[in-house]
Each structure stands twice: as structure tokens, then as C-alpha cells.
Residue, then its C-alpha position, 0 to 999 in steps of 0.5 A: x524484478x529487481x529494481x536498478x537505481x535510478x529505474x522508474x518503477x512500472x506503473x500499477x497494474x489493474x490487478x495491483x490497483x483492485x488489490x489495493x482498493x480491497x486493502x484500504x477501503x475496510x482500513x479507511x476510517x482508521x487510515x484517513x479518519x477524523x483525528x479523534x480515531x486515536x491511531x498511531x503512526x506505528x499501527x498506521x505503517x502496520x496497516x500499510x505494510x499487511x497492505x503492501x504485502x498483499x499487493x506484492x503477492x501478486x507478483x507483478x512488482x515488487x512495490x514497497x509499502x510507501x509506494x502503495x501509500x502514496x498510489 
């Protein structure tokens, strides 16, 4: 599962996608809300990455934490 450079990743899975969904949804206020949420950058990659860390659970590939952001 290790990725060679230069290597596209595969795309994600429906597995991946639900997962990802369930991790956002319930973060979205704070992830995408109005700027007067005071969130900082450093608790926004600290929600992407408890994010990142449940898609990877899942085994299929081992998806980095931008790599879910920007999904």
C-alpha cells in the first residue's frame, strides 16, 4: 500500500467516502462556518487529522490528512 513516487493515488472508496462524511458532517460548523467561530488553523488540522486517522482505519489506502481535506 505504499505509495511510489510519482504514483496517483486510487481513487476513494465508498467505504472511504461514508467514513469521511461521518467525520465531517458533526465538525462542519467548525471546519467550514462563518469566521466568527474563532477556530484556529492548528484545531482545524487537529480535526482533519482524528478525521484522516479514522478513514485510514479502514485499510483500503493509506490517505493522508490533506488528501481527505481537499476530497
Amino acid at each position: 500500500m505504499a505509495r511510489v513516487s510519482g504514483e496517483r493515488a486510487p481513487s476513494f472508496s465508498t467505504e472511504e467516502l461514508e467514513k469521511l462524511m461521518d467525520g465531517v458532517l458533526p465538525q462542519y460548523t467548525l471546519l467550514y462556518g462563518p469566521p466568527d467561530k474563532q477556530v484556529s488553523a492548528h484545531q482545524k488540522k487537529d480535526i482533519w487529522r482524528a478525521i484522516a486517522k479514522e478513514v485510514r482505519a479502514l485499510g483500503v489506502y493509506r490517505r493522508r490528512n490533506t488528501q481527505c481535506r481537499k476530497r
